[in-house]
SEPA-930181 format. One line per field, with one value per residue: x negated, y, z of N, C-alpha, C in turn; residue number from 1. Coordinates in Angstrom, 2 decimals, decimal comma. Layout:
n.east [X:...]
n.north [Y:...]
n.up [Z:...]
ca.east [X:...]
ca.north [Y:...]
ca.up [Z:...]
c.east [X:...]
c.north [Y:...]
c.up [Z:...]
n [NUM:...]
***
This chain:
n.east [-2,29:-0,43:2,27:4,48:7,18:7,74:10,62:10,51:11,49:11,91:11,57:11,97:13,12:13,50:11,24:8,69:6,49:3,67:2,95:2,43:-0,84:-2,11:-2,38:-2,65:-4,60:-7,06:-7,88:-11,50:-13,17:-14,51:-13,70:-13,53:-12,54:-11,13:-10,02:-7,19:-6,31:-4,52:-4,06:-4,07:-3,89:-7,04:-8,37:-7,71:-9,16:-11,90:-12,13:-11,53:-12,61:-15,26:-16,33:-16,69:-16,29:-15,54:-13,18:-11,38:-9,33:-7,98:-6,55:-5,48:-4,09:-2,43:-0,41:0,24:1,39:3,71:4,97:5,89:7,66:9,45:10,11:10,45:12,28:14,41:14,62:14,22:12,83:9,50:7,81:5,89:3,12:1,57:-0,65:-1,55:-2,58:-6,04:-7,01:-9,06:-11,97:-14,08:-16,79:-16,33:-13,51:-10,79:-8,32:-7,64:-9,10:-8,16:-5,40:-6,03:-6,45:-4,23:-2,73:-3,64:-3,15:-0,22:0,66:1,54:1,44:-0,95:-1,04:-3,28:-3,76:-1,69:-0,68:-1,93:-4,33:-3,99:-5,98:-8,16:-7,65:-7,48:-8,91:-5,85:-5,09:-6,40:-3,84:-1,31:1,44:3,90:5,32:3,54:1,77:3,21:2,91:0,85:0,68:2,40:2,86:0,60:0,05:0,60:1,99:1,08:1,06:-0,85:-3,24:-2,76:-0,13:0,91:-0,23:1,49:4,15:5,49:7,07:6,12:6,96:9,89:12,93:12,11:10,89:9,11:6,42:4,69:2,14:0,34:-2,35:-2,62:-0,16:1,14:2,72:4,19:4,48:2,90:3,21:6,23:5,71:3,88:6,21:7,59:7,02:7,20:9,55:10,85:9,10:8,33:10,26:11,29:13,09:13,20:11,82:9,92:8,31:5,34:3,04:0,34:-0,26:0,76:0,81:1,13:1,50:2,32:0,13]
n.north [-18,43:-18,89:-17,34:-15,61:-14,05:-10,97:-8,90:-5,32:-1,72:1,18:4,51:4,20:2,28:-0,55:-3,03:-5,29:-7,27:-9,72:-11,30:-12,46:-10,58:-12,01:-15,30:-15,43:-14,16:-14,36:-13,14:-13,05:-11,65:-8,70:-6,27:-8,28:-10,61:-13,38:-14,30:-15,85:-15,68:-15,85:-17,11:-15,33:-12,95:-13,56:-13,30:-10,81:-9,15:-10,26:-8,88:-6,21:-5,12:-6,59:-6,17:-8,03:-8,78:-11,08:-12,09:-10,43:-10,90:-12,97:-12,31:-9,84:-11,40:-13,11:-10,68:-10,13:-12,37:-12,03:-9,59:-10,35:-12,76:-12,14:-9,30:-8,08:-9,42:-9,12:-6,14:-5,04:-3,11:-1,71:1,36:2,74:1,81:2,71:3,90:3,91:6,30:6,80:6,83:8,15:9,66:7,03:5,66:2,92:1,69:-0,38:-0,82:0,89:-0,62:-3,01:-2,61:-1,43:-3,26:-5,32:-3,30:-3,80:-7,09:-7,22:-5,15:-2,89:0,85:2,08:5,31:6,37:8,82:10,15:10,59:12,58:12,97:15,59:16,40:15,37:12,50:10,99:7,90:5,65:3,31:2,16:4,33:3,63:4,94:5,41:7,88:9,71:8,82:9,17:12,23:13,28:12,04:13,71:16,21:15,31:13,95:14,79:15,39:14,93:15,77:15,81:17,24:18,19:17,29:19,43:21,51:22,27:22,31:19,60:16,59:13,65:11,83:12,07:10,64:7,99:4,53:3,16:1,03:1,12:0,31:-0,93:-2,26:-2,90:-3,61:-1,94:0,32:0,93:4,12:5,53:4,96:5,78:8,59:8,92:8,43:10,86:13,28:11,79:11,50:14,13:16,01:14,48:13,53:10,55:7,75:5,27:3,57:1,05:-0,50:-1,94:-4,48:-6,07:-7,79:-7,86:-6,36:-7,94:-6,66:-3,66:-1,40]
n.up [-4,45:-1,71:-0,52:2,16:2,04:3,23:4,27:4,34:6,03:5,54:4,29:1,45:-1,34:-1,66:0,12:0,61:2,48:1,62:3,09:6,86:8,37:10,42:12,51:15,04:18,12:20,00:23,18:24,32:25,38:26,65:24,47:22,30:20,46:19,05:16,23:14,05:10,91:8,43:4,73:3,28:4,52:5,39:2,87:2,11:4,50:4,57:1,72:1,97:4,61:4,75:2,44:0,25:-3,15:-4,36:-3,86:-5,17:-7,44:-6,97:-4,67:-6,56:-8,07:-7,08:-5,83:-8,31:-9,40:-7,85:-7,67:-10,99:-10,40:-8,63:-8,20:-10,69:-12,00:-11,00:-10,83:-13,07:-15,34:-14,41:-14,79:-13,27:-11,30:-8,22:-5,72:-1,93:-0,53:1,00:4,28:4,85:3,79:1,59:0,05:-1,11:-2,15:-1,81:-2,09:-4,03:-6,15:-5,97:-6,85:-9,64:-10,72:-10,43:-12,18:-14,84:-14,79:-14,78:-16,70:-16,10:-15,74:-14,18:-11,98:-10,24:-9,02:-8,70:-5,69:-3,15:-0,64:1,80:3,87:5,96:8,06:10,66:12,25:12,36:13,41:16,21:17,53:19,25:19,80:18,02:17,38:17,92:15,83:13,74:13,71:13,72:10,59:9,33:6,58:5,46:3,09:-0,34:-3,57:-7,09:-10,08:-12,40:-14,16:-16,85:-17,48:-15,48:-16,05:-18,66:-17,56:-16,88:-15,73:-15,29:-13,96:-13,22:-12,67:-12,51:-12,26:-9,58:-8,10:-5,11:-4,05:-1,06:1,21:4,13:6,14:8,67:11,28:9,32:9,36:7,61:4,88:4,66:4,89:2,55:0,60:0,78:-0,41:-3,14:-3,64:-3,13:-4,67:-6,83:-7,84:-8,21:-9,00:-8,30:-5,38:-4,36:-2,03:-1,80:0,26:0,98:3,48:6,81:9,71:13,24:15,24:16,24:14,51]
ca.east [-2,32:1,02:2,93:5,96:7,42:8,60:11,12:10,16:12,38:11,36:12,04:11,59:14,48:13,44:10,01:8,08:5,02:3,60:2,64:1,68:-2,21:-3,11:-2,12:-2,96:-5,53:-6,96:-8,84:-12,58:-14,61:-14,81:-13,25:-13,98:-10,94:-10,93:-8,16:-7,04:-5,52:-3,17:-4,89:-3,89:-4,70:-8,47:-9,12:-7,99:-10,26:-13,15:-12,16:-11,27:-13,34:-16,86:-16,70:-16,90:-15,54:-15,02:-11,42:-10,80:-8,90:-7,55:-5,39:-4,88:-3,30:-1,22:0,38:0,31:2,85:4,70:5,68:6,43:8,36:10,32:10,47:10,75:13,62:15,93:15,06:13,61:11,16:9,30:7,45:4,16:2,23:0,81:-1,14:-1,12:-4,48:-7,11:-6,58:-10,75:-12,98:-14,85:-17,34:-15,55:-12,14:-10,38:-6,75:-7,87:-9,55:-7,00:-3,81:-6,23:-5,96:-2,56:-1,79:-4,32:-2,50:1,09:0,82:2,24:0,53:-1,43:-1,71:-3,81:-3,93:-0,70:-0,47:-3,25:-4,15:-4,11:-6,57:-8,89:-6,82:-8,23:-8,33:-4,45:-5,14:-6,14:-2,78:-0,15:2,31:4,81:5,95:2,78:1,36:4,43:3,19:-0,38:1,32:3,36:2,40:-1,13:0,36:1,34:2,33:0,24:1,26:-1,59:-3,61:-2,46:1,42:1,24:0,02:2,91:5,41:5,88:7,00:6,27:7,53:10,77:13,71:10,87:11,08:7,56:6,16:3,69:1,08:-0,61:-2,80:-2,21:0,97:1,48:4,03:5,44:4,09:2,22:4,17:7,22:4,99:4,28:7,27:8,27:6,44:7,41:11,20:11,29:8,41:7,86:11,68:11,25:14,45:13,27:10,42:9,37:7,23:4,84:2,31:-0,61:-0,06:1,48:0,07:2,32:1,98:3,00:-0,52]
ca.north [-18,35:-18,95:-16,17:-15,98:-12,34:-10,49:-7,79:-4,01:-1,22:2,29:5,57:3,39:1,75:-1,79:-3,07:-6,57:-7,49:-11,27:-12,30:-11,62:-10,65:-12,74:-16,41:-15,37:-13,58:-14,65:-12,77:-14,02:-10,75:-7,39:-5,85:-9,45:-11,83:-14,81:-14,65:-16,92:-15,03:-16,46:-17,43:-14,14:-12,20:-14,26:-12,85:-9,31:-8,68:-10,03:-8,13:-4,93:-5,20:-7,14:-5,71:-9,55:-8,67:-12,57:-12,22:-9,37:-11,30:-14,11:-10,94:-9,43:-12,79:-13,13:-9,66:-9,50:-12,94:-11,68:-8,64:-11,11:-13,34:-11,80:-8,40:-7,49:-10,23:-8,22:-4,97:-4,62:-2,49:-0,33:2,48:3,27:1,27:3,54:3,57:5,15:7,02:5,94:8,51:8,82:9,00:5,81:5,10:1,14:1,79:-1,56:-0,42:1,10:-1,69:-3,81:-1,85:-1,52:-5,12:-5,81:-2,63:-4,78:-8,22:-7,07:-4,22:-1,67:1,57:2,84:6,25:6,10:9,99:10,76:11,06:12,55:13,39:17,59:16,83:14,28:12,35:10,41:6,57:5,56:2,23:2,88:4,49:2,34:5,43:5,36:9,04:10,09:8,64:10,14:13,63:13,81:12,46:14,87:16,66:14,59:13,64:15,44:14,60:15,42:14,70:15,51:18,88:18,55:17,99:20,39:22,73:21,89:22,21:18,42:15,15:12,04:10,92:12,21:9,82:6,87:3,59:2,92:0,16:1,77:-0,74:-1,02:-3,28:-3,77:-2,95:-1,70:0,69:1,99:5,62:6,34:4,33:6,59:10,07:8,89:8,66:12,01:13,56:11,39:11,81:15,38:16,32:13,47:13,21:9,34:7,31:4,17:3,08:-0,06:-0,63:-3,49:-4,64:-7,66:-8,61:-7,21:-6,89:-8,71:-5,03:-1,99:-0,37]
ca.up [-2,99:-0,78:-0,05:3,07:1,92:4,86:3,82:5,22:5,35:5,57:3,47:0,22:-1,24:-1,51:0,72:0,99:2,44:1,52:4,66:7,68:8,36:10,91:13,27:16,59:18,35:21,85:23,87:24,81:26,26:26,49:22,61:21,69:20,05:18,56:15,17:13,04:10,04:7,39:4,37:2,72:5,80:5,34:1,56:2,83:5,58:3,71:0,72:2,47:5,83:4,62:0,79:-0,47:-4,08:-4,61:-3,20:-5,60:-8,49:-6,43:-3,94:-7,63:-9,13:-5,82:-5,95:-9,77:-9,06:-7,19:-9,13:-11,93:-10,31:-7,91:-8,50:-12,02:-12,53:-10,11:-10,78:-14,09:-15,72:-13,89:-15,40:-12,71:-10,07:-7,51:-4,37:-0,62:-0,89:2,28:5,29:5,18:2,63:1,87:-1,56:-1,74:-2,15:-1,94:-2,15:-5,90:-6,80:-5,91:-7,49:-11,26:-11,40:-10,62:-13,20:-16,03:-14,91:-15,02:-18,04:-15,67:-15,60:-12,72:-11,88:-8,43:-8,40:-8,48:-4,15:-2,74:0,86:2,13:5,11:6,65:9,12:11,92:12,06:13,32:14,16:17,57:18,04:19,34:19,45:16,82:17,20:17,77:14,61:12,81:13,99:13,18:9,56:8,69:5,67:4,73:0,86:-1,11:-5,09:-8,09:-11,35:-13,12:-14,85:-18,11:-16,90:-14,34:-16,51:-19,32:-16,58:-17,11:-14,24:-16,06:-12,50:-12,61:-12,85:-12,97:-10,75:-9,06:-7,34:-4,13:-3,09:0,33:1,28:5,25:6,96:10,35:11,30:8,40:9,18:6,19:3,57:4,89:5,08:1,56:0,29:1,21:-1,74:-4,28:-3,74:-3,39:-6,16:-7,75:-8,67:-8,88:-8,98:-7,30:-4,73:-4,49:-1,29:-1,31:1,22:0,95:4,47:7,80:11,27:13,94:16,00:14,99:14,90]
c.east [-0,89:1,38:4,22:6,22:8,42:9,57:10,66:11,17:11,85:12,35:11,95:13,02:14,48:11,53:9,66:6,89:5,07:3,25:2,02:-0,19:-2,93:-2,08:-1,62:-4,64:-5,96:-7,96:-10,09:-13,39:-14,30:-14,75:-13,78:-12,79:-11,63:-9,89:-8,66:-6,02:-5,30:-4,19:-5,05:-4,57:-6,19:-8,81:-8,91:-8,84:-11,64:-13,35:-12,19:-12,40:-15,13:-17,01:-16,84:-15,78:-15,15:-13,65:-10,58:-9,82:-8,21:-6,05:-5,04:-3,63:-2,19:-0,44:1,00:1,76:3,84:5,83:6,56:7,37:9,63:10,98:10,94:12,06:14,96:15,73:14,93:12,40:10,88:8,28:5,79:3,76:1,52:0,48:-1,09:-2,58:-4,55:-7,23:-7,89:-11,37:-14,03:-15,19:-16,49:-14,02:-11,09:-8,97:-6,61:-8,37:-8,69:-5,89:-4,89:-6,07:-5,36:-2,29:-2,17:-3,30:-1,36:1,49:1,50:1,26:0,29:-2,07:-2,11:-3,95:-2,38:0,27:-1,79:-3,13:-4,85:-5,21:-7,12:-8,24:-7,75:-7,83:-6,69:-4,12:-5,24:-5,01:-1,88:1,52:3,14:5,13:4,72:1,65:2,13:3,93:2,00:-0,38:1,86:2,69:1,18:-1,17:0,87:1,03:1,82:0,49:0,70:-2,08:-3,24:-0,75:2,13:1,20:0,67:4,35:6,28:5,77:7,28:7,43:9,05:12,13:12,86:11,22:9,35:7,13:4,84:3,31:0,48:-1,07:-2,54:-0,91:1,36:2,67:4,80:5,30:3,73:2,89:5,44:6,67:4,78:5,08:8,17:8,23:7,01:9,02:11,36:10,30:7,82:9,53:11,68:12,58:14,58:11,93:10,07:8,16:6,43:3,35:1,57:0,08:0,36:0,72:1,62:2,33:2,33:1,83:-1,76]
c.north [-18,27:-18,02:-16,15:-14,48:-12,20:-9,08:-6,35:-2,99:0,32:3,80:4,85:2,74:-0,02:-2,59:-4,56:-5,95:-9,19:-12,22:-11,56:-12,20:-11,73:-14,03:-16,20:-14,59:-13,81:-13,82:-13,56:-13,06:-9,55:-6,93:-7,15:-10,67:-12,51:-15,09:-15,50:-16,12:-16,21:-16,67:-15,96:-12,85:-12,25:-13,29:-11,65:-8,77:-8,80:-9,50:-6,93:-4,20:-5,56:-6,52:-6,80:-9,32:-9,50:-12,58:-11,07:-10,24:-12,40:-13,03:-10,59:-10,64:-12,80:-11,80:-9,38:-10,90:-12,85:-10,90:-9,25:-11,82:-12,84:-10,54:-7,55:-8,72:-9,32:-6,91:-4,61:-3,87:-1,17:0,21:2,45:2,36:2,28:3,00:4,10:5,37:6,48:7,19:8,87:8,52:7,91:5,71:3,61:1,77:0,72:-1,58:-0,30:0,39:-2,43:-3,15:-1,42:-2,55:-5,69:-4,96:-3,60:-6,17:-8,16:-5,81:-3,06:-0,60:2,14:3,72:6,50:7,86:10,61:11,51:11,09:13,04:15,09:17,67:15,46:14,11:11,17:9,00:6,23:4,33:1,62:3,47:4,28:3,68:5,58:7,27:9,91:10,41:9,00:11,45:13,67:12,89:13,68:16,27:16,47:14,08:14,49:14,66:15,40:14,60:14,63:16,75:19,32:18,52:18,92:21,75:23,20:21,95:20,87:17,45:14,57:11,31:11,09:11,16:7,84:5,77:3,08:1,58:1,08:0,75:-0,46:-2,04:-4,09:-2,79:-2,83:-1,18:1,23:3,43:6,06:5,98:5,69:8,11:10,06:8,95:9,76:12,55:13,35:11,25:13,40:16,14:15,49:13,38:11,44:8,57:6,37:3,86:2,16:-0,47:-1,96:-3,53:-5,94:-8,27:-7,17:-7,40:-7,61:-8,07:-4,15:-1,01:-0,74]
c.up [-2,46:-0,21:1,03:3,11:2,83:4,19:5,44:5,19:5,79:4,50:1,43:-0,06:-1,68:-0,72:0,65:1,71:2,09:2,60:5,61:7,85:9,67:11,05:14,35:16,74:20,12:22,20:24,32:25,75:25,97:25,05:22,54:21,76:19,30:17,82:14,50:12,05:8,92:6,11:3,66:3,44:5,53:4,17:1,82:3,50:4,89:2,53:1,59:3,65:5,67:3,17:-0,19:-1,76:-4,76:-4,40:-4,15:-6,79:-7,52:-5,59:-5,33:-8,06:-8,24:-6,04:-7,23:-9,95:-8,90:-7,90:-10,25:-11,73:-9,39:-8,17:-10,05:-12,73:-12,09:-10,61:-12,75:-14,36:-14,35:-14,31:-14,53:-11,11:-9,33:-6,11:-3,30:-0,64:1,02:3,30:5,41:3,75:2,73:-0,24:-1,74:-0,87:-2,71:-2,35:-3,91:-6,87:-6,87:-6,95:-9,47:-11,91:-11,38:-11,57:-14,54:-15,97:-15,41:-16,32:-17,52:-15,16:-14,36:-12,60:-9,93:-8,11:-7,77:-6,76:-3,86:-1,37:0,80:3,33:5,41:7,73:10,57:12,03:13,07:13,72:15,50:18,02:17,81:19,65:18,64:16,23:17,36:16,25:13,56:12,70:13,52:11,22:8,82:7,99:5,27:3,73:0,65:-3,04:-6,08:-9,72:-12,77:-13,86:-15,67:-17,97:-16,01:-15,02:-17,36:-18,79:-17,16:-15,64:-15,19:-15,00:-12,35:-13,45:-13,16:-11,85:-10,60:-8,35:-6,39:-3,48:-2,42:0,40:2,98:5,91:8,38:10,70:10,68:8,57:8,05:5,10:3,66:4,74:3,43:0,45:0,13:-0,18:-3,05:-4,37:-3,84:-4,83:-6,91:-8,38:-9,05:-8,58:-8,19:-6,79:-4,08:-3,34:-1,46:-0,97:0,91:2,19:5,31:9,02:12,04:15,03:15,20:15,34:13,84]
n [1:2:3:4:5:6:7:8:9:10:11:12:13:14:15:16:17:18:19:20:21:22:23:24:25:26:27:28:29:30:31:32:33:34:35:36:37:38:39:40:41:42:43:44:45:46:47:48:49:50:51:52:53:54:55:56:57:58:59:60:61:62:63:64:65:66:67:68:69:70:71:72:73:74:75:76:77:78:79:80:81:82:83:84:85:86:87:88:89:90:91:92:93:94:95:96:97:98:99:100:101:102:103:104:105:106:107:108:109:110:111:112:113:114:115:116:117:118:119:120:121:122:123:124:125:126:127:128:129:130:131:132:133:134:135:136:137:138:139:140:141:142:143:144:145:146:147:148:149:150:151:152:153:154:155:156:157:158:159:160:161:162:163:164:165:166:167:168:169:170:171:172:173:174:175:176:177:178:179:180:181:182:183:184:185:186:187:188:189:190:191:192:193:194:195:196:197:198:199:200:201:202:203]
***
């Protein structure tokens, strides 16, 4: 699948996304648009949005590319694939599905617990505040590095370079709220943001 990687920049020290999520979007009626999303954008939504697990290996192969070709030439190895946990609970968890099968494609291990959320947060899509959505952030990850190293007084994580996959990118709030964590108790050395697709707002 065709990728146009957009660089991001945030609390992370190197960011992509592969494209942006949609075309255009026209208004027709009352909450009622009319998009045309990207083709990438397309297998997202119906992976993520309808549950259509047909798109699950096709988004894997694309990201698991990427990684290969772009990123692991420049930087080198990196040690752990991780994910930005889902600000609500939900049984289909597309983000984790997604990020087991880029760790299987690319041989890089994925620990999906390792950030977890302190509080049920409220959908933030609806809000087009920036500083707002910063504030009802602030402190909803925290870093976990596991029962049996925690209780060893062991960080696999520390001095480690990561890759942190998202699946849609808006404003960089949560990726950055994320991040917090894994620099100060995660001790990780390098963080690696990367995004499926991007909105073309910041919300």
């Amino acid at each position: 699948m065709r990728v146009n990687p957009i660089r991001i920049h945030g609390e992370w020290d190197l960011g992509f996304c592969l494209d942006y999520h949609t075309i255009s979007s026209v208004y027709v009626d009352v909450d009622q648009f009319e998009t045309s999303r990207t083709e990438l954008g397309e297998a997202l939504y119906k992976f993520k949005y309808r549950k259509q697990r047909k798109h699950l290996l096709l988004l894997a192969e694309t990201v698991s590319n990427f990684i290969r070709e772009e990123i692991l030439p420049s930087e080198g190895q990196i040690d752990f694939l991780l994910s930005v946990p889902p600000t609500q609970f939900r049984f289909f968890q597309p983000l984790k599905l997604l990020s087991r099968k880029v760790s299987k494609l690319c041989g890089i291990p994925f620990r999906g617990n390792a950030i977890v959320r302190t509080r049920e947060l409220k959908p933030l899509k609806y809000i087009d505040d920036f500083e707002k959505r910063k504030k009802m952030l602030e402190g909803a990850f925290d870093f976990y590095c596991g029962f049996l190293d925690t209780l060893r007084g062991r960080n696999p994580f520390r001095g480690k370079r990561v890759i942190l996959l998202d699946d849609l990118y808006r404003s960089g709030s949560t990726l950055n709220e994320v991040c917090r964590p894994l620099r100060v108790k995660g001790e990780v050395a390098k963080i690696i943001a990367l995004a499926v697709t991007k909105t073309r707002r910041k919300r």
